[in-house]
Biotite code that builds the C-alpha atoms (Angstrom):
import biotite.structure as struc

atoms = struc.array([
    struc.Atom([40.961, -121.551, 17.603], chain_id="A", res_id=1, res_name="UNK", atom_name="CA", element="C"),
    struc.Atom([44.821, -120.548, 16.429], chain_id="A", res_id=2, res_name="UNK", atom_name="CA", element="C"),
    struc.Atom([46.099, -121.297, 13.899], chain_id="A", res_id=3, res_name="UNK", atom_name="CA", element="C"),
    struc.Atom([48.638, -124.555, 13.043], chain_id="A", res_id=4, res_name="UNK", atom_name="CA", element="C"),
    struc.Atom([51.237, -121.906, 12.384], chain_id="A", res_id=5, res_name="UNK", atom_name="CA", element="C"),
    struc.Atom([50.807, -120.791, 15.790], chain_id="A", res_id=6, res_name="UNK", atom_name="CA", element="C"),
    struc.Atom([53.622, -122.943, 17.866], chain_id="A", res_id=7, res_name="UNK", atom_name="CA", element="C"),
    struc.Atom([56.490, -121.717, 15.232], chain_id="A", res_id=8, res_name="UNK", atom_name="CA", element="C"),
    struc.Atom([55.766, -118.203, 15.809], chain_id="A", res_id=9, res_name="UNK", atom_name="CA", element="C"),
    struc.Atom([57.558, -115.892, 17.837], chain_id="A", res_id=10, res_name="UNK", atom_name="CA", element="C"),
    struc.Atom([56.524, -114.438, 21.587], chain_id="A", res_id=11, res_name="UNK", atom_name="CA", element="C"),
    struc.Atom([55.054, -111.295, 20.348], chain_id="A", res_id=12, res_name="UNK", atom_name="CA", element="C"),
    struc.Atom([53.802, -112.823, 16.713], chain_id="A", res_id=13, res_name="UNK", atom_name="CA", element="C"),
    struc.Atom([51.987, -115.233, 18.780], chain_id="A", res_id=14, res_name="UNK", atom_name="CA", element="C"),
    struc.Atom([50.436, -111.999, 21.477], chain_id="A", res_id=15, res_name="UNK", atom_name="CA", element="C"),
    struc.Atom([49.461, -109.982, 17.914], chain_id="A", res_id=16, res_name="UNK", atom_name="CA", element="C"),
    struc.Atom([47.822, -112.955, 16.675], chain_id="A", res_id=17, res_name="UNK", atom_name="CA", element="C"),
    struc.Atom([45.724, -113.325, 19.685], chain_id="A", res_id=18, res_name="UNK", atom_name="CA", element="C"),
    struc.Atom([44.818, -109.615, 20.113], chain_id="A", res_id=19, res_name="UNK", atom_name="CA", element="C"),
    struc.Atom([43.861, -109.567, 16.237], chain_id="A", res_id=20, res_name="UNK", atom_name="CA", element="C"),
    struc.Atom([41.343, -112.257, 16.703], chain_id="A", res_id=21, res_name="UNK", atom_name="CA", element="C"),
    struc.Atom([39.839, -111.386, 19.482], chain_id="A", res_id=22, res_name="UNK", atom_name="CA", element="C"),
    struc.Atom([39.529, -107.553, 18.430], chain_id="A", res_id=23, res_name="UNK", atom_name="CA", element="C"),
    struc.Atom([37.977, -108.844, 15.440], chain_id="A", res_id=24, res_name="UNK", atom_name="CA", element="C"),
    struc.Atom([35.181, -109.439, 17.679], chain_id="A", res_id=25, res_name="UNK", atom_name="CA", element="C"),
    struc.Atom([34.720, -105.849, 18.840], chain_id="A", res_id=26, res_name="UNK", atom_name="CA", element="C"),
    struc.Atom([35.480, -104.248, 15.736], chain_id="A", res_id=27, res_name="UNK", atom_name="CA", element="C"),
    struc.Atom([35.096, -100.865, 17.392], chain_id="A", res_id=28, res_name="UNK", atom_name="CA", element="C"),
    struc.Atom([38.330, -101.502, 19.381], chain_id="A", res_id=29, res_name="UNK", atom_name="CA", element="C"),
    struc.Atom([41.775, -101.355, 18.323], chain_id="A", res_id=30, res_name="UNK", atom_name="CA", element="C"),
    struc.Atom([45.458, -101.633, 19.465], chain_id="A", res_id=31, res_name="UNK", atom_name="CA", element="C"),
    struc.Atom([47.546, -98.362, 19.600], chain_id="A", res_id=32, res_name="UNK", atom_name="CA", element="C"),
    struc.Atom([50.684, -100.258, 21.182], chain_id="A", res_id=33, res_name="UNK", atom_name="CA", element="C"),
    struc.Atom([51.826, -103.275, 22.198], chain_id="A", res_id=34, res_name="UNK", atom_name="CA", element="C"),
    struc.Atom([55.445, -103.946, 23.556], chain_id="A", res_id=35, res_name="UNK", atom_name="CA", element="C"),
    struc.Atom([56.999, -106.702, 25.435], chain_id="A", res_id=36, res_name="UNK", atom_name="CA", element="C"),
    struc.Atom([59.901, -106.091, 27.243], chain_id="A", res_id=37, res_name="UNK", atom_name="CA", element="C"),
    struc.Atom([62.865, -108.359, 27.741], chain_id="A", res_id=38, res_name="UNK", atom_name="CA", element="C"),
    struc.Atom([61.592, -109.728, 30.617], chain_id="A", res_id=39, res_name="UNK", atom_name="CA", element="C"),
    struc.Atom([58.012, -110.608, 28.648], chain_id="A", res_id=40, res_name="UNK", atom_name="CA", element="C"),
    struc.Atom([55.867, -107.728, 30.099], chain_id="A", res_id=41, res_name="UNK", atom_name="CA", element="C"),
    struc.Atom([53.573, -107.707, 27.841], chain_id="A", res_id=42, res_name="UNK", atom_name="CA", element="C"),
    struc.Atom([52.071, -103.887, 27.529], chain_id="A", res_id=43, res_name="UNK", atom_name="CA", element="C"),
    struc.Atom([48.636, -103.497, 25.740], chain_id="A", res_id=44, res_name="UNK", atom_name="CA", element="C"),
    struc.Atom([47.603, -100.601, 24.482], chain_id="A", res_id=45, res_name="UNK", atom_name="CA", element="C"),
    struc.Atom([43.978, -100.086, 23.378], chain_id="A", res_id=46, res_name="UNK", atom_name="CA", element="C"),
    struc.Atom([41.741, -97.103, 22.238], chain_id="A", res_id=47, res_name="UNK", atom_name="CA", element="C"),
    struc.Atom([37.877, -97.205, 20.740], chain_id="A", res_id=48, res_name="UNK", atom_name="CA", element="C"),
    struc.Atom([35.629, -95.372, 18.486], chain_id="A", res_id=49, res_name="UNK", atom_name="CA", element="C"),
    struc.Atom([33.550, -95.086, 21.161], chain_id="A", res_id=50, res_name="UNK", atom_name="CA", element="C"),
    struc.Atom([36.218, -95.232, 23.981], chain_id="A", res_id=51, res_name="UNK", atom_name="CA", element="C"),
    struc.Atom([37.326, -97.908, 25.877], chain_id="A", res_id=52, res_name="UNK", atom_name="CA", element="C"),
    struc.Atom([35.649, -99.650, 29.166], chain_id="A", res_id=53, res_name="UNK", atom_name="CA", element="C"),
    struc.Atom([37.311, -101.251, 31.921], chain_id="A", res_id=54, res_name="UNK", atom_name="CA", element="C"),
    struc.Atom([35.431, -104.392, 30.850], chain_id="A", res_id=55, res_name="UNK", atom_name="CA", element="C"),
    struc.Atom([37.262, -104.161, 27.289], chain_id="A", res_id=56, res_name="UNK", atom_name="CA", element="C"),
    struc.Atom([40.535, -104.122, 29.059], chain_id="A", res_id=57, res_name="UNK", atom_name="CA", element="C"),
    struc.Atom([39.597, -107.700, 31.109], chain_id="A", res_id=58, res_name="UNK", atom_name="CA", element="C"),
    struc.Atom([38.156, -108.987, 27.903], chain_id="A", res_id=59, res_name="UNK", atom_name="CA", element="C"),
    struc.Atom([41.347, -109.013, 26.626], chain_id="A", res_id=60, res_name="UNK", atom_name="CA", element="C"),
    struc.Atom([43.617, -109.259, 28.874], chain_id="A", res_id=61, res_name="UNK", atom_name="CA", element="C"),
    struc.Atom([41.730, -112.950, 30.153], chain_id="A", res_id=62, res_name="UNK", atom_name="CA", element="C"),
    struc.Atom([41.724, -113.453, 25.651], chain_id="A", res_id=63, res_name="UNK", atom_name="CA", element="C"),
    struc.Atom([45.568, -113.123, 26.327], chain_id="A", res_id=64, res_name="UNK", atom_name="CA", element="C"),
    struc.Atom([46.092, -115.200, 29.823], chain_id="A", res_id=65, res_name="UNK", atom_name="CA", element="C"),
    struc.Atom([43.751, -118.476, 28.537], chain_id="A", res_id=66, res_name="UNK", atom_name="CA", element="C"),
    struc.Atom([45.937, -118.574, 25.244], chain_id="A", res_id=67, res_name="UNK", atom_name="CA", element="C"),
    struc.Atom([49.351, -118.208, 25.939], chain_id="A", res_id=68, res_name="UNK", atom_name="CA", element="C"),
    struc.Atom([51.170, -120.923, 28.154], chain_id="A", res_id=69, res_name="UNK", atom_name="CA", element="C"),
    struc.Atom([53.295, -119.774, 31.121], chain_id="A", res_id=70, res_name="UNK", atom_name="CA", element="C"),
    struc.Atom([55.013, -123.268, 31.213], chain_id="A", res_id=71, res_name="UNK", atom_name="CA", element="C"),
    struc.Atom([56.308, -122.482, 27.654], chain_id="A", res_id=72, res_name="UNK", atom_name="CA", element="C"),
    struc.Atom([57.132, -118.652, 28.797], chain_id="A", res_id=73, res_name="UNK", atom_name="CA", element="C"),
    struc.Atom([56.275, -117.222, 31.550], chain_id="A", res_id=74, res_name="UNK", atom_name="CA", element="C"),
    struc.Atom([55.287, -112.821, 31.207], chain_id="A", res_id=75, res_name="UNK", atom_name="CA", element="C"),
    struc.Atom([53.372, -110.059, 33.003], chain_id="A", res_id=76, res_name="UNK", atom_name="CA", element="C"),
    struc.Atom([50.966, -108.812, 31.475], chain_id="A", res_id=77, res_name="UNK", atom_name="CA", element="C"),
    struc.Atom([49.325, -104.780, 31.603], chain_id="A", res_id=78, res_name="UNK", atom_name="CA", element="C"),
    struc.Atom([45.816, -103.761, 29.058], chain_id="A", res_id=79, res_name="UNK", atom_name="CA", element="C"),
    struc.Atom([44.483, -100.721, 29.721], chain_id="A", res_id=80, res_name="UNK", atom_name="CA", element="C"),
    struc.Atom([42.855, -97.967, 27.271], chain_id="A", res_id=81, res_name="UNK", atom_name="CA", element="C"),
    struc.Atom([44.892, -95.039, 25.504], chain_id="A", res_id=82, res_name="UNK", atom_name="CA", element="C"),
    struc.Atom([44.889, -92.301, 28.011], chain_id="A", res_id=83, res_name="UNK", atom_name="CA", element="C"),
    struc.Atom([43.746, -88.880, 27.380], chain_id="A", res_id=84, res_name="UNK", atom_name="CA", element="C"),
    struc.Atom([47.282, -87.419, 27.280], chain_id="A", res_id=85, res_name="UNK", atom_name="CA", element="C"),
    struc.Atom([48.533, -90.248, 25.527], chain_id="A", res_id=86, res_name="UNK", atom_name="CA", element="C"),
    struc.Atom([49.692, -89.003, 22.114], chain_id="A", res_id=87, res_name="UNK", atom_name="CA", element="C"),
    struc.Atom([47.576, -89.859, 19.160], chain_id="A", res_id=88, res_name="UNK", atom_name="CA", element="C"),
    struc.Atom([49.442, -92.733, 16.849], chain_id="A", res_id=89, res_name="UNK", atom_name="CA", element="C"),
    struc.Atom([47.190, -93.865, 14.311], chain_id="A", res_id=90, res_name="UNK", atom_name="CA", element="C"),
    struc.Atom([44.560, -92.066, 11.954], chain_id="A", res_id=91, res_name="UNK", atom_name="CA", element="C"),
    struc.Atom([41.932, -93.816, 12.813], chain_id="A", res_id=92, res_name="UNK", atom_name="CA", element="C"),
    struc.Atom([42.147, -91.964, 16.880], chain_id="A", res_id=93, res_name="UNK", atom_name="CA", element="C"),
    struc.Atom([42.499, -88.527, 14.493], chain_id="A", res_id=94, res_name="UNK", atom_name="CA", element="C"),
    struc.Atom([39.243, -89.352, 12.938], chain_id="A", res_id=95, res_name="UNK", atom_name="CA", element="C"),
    struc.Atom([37.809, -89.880, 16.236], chain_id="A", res_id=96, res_name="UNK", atom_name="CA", element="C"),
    struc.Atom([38.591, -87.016, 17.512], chain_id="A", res_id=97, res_name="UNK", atom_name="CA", element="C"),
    struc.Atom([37.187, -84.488, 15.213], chain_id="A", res_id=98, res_name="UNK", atom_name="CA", element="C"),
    struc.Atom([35.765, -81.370, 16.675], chain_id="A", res_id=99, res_name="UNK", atom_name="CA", element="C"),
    struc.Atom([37.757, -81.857, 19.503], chain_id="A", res_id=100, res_name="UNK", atom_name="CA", element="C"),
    struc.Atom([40.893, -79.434, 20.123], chain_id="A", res_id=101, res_name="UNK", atom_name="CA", element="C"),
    struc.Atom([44.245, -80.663, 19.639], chain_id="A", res_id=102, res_name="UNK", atom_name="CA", element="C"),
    struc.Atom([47.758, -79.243, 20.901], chain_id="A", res_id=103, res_name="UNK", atom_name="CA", element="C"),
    struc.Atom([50.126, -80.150, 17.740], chain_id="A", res_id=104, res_name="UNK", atom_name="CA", element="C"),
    struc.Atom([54.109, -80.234, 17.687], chain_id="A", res_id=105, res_name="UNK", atom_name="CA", element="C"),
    struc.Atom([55.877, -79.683, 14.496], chain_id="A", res_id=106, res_name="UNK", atom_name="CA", element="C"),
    struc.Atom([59.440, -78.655, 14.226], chain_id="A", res_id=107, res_name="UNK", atom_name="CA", element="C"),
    struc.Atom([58.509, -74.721, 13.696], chain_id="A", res_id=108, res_name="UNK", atom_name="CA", element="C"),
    struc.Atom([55.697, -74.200, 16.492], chain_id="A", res_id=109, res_name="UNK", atom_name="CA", element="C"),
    struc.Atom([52.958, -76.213, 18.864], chain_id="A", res_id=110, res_name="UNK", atom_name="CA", element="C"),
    struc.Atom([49.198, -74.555, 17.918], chain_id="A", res_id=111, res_name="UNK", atom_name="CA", element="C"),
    struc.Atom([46.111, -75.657, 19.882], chain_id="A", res_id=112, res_name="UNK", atom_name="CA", element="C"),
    struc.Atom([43.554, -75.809, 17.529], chain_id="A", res_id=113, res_name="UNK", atom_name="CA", element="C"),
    struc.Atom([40.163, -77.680, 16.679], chain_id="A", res_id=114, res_name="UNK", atom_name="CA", element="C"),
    struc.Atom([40.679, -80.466, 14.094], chain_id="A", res_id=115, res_name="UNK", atom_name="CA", element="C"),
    struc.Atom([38.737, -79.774, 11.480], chain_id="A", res_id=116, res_name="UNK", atom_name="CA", element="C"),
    struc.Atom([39.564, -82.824, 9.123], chain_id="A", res_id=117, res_name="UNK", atom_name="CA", element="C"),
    struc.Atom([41.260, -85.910, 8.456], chain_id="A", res_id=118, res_name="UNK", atom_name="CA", element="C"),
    struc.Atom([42.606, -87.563, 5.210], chain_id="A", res_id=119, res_name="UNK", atom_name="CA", element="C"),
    struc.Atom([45.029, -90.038, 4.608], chain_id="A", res_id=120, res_name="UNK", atom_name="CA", element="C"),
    struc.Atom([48.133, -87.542, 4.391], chain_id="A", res_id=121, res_name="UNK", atom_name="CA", element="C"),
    struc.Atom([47.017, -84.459, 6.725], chain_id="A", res_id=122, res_name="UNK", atom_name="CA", element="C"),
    struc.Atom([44.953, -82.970, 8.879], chain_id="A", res_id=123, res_name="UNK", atom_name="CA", element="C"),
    struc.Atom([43.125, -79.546, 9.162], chain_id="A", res_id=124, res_name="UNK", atom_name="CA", element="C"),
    struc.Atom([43.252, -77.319, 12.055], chain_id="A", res_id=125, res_name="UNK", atom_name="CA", element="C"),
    struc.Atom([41.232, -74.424, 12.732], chain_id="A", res_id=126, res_name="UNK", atom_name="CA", element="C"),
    struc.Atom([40.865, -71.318, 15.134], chain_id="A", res_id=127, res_name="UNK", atom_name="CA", element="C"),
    struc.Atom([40.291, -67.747, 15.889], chain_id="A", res_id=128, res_name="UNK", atom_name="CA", element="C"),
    struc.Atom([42.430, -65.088, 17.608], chain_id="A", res_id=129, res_name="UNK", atom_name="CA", element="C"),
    struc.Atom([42.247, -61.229, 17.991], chain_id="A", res_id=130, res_name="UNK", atom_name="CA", element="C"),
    struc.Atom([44.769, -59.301, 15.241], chain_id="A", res_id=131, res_name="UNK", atom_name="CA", element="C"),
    struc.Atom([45.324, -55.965, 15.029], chain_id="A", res_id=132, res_name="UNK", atom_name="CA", element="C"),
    struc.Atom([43.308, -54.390, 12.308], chain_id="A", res_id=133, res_name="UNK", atom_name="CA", element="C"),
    struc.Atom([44.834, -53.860, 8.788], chain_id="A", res_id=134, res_name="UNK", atom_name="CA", element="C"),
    struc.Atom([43.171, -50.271, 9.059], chain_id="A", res_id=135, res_name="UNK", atom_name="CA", element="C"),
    struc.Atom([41.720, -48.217, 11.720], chain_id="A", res_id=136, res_name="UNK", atom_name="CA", element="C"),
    struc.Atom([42.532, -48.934, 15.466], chain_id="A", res_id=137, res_name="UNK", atom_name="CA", element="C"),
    struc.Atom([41.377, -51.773, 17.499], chain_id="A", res_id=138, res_name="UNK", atom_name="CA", element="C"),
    struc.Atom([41.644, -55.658, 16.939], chain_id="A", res_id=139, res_name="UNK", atom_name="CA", element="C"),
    struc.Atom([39.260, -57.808, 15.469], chain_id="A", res_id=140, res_name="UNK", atom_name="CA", element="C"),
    struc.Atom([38.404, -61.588, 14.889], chain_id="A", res_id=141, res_name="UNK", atom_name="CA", element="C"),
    struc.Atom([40.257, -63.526, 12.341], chain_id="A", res_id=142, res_name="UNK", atom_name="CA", element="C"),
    struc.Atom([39.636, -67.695, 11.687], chain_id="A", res_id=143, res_name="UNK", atom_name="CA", element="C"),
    struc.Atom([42.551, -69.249, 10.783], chain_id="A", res_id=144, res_name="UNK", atom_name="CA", element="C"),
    struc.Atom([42.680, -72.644, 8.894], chain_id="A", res_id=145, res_name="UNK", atom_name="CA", element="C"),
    struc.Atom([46.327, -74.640, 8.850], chain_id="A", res_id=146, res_name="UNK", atom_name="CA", element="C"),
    struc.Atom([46.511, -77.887, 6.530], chain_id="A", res_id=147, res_name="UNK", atom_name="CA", element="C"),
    struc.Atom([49.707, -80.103, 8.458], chain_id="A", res_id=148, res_name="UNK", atom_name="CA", element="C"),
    struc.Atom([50.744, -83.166, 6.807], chain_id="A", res_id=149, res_name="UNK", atom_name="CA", element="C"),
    struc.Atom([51.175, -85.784, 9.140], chain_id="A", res_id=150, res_name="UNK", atom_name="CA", element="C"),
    struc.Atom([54.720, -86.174, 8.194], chain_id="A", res_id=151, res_name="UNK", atom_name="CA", element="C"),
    struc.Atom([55.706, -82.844, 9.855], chain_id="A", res_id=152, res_name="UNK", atom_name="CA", element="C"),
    struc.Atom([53.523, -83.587, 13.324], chain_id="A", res_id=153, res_name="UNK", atom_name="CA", element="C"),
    struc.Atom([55.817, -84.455, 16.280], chain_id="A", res_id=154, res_name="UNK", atom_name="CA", element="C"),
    struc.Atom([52.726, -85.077, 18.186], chain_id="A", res_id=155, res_name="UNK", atom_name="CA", element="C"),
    struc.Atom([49.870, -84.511, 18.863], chain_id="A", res_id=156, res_name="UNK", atom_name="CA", element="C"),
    struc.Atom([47.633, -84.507, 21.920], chain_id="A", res_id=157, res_name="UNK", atom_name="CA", element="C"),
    struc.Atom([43.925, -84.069, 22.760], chain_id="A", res_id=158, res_name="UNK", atom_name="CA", element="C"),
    struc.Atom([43.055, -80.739, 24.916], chain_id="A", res_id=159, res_name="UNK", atom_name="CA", element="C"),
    struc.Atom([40.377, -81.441, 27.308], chain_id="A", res_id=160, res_name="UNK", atom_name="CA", element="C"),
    struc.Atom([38.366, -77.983, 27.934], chain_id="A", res_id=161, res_name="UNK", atom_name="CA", element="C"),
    struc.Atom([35.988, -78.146, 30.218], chain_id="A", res_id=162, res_name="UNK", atom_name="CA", element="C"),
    struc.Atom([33.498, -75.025, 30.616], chain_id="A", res_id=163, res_name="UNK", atom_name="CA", element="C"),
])
């Protein structure tokens, strides 16, 4: 049930209410975006620890149709699950993608890495490439390791390699 605070609320107070209590029944879920536009399409962004199913997307879109009233204002209304080139937002899809490879954009450069790790402020990346040898002739192997605060990252997007 809403709350009694619920008819004083705005349009999308009263879509972030719903979506918090019915993702607080599939705590593995979350919302990476929602936006309504002027003319109430209501855009639903979700994303999963363990992914997202198509049946997570009709769970909430019906948890959003039964509790808002289209005689009170009528809207559109899109859910669907965080894409795989859809930029990563929040840390919680960084920590879920560890050990995957990432293409990062800073202001200085874009590296595809592997993410290594995730804290609160940064994240690690790590990889290998051929360098010329500091002596002798040839190339060899070198691992590389770059801490980026999230602060610097433009974006950042999960590769998908497939071998």
């Amino acid at each position: 049930m809403l709350p009694s605070f619920y008819t004083t609320m705005t349009f999308k107070e009263k879509v972030t209410t719903i979506l918090e209590e019915g993702l607080s029944e599939k705590p593995s879920l979350f919302i990476v975006d929602v936006t309504i536009s002027d003319s109430y399409k209501i855009t639903v962004t979700l994303d999963g620890d363990n992914g997202v199913v198509l049946q997570d997307c009709i769970d909430i879109s019906r948890l959003i149709e039964n509790n808002l009233d289209r005689e009170e204002q009528d809207f559109s209304l899109e859910v669907a699950s965080a894409g795989v080139t859809t930029p990563l937002k929040l840390l919680r899809q960084y920590h879920k993608n560890i050990g995957r490879t990432l293409q990062v954009k800073t202001a200085k450069e874009t590296i595809e890495a592997i993410l290594e790790q995730v804290s609160n402020e940064s994240i690690v990346l790590s990889w290998t490439a051929r360098q010329q040898k500091k002596i002798g002739k040839g190339k060899e192997t070198v691992e590389h390791k770059l801490e980026i605060p999230f602060s610097e990252i433009k974006e950042a997007i999960v590769i998908i390699i497939f071998n």
